[in-house]
C-alpha positions in Angstrom: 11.5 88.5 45.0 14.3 85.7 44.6 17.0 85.6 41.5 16.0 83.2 39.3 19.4 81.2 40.4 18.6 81.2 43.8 15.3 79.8 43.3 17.1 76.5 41.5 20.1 76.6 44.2 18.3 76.5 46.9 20.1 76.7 50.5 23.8 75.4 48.2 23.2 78.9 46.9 25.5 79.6 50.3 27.7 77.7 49.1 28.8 80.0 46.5 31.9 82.8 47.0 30.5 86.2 48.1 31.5 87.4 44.6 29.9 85.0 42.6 26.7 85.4 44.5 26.8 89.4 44.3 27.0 88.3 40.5 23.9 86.0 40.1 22.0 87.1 43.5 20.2 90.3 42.2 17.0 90.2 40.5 14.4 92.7 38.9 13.5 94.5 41.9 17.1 95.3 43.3 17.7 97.8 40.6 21.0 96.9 39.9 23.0 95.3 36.7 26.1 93.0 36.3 29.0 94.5 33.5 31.4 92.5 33.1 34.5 93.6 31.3 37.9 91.9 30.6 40.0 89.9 28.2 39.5 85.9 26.7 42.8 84.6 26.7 41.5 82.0 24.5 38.8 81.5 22.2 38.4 78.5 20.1 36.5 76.3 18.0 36.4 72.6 16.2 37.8 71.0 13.3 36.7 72.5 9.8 33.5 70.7 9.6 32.5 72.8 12.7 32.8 76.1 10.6 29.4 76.0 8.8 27.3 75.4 11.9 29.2 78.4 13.5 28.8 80.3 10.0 25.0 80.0 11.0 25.1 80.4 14.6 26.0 84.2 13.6 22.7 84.6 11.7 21.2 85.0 15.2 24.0 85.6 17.7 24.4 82.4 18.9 28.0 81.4 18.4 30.5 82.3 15.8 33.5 81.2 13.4 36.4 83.3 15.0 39.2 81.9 16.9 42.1 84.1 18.9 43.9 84.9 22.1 43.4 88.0 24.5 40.2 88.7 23.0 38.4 92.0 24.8 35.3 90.6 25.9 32.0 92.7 28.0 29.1 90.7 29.5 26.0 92.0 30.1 23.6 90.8 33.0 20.6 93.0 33.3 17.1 91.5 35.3 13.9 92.0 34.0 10.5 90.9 33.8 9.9 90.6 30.4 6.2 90.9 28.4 4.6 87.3 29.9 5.6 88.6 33.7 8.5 86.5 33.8 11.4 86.8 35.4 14.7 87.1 32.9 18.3 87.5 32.9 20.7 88.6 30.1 23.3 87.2 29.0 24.9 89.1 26.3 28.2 88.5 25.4 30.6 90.5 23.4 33.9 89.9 21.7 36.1 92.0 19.5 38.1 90.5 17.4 40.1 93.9 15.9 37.8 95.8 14.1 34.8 92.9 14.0 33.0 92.5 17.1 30.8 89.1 17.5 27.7 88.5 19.9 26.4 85.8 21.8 22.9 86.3 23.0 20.8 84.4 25.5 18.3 85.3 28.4 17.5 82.8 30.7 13.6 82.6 33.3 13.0 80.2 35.4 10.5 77.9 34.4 7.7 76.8 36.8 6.7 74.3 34.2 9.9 72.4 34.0 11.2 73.3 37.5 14.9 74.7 35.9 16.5 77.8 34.4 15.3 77.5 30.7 17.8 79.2 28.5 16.9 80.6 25.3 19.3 81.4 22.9 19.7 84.3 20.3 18.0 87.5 19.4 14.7 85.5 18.6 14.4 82.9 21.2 14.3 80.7 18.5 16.2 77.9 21.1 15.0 77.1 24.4 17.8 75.0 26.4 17.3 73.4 30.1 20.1 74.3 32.1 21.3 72.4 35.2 23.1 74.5 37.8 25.8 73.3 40.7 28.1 74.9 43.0 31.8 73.9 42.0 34.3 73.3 44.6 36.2 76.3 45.2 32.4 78.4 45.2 31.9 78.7 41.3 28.9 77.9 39.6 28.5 75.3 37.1 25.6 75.6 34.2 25.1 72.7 31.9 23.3 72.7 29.3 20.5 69.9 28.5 17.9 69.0 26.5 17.2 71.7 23.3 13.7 73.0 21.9 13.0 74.8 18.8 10.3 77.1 18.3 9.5 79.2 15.5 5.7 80.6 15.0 3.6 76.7 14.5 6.8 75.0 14.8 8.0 73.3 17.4 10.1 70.1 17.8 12.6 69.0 20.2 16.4 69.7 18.5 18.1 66.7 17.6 21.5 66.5 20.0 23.3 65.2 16.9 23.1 68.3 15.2 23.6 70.4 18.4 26.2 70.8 21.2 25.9 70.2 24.7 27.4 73.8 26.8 29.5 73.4 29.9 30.1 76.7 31.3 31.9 77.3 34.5 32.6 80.7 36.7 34.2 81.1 39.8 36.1 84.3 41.7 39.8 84.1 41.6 41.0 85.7 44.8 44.8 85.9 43.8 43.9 88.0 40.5 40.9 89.7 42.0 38.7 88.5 39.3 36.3 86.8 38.1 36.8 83.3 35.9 34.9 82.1 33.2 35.6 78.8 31.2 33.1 77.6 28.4 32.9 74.7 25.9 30.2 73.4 23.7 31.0 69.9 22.4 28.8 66.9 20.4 28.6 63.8 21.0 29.8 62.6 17.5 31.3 65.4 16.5 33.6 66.7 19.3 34.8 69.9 20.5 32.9 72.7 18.8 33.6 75.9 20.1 34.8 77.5 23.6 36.4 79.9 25.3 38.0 80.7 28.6 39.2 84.2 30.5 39.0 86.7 33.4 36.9 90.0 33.8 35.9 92.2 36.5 32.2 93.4 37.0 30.9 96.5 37.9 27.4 96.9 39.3 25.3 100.2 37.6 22.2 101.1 38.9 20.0 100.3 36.5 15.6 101.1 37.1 13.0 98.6 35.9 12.0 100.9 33.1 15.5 101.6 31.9 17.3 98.3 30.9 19.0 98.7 27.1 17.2 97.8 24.4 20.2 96.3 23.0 20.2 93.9 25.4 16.4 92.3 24.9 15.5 90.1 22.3 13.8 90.8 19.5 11.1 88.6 19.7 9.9 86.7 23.1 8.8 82.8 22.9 6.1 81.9 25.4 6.7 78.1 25.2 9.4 77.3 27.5 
């Protein structure tokens, strides 16, 4: 079997630093997770109109209204095949921000349908993003996010980008601090910069077996259409 990011790099896979692709090389059957641990120097969001979009991103875990520096921050990459066989990564994000702790929750398959990482967002799946994927210049990886799907039991429409953001997420290995990188923002079109953040972390690598991934890490709920 293939990591679902390998599959979409293809031979620029190669490309990336040995770190990053320990990182996002692994895959269901290698028994092995990604913990990231480490600090946001900066986290950040829009202008006050922003605030009641984020408000509601925290119903599900997808985004939130804090703002700070030197945030501690863990991420969470386990690989899994979840109930329809497919083959998922998570990405669960953590941040404390003193005695409140925020999530950000998404697992991501790659979808034979649409040829791309498909990115679903939240505990419920409820938002199913198409990611496209690149290799940066100094060996990072570059995810950005692209068109957005909503699904929720018989509904199912295709979420306006007005009322949305658009996610440019990039990750590379620093050799001079031994770490790894991580710089985010989510911006609209009309309305601007909506919410980011940027830091360093190291990972650790637990063994992890096929039966054993966290609960706390799966979503609640799985969405078949991708």
């Amino acid at each position: 079997m293939t990591s679902i990011y390998k599959r979409v790099l293809g031979t620029d896979f190669s490309r990336l630093h040995p770190m990053i692709q320990r990182r996002f090389g692994f895959d269901s059957t290698d028994g092995v997770a990604s913990v990231g641990t480490g600090i946001m120097e900066r986290v950040w969001y829009g202008r006050a109109y922003t605030l009641p979009f984020l408000y509601l991103g925290t119903w599900r875990n997808i985004m939130f209204p804090e703002r700070g520096e030197n945030v501690p921050f863990t991420i969470h990459n386990y690989a899994y095949r979840d109930h329809l066989n497919r083959e998922t990564v998570t990405w669960i994000r953590e941040y404390h921000f003193g005695e409140r702790k925020r999530r950000f929750d998404a697992t991501m398959i790659y979808s034979e349908q649409r040829q791309k990482i498909v990115d679903y967002l939240g505990t419920h799946q409820h938002l199913a993003v198409d990611i496209d994927m690149s290799v940066s210049g100094q060996g990072g990886i570059r995810l950005r996010s692209g068109e957005q799907r909503f699904y929720e039991g018989r509904v199912a429409f295709r979420f306006p980008m007005a009322f949305s953001g658009i996610a440019d997420v990039h990750e590379w290995y620093d050799e001079k601090l031994r770490m790894f990188r991580i710089q985010v923002a989510v911006t609209n079109t009309f309305w601007g910069p909506l919410f980011g953040y940027e830091g360093r972390f190291h990972a650790a690598y637990p063994e992890v077996q096929a039966g054993d991934i966290p609960a706390y890490v799966k979503p609640v709920r799985e969405e078949r259409r991708e």
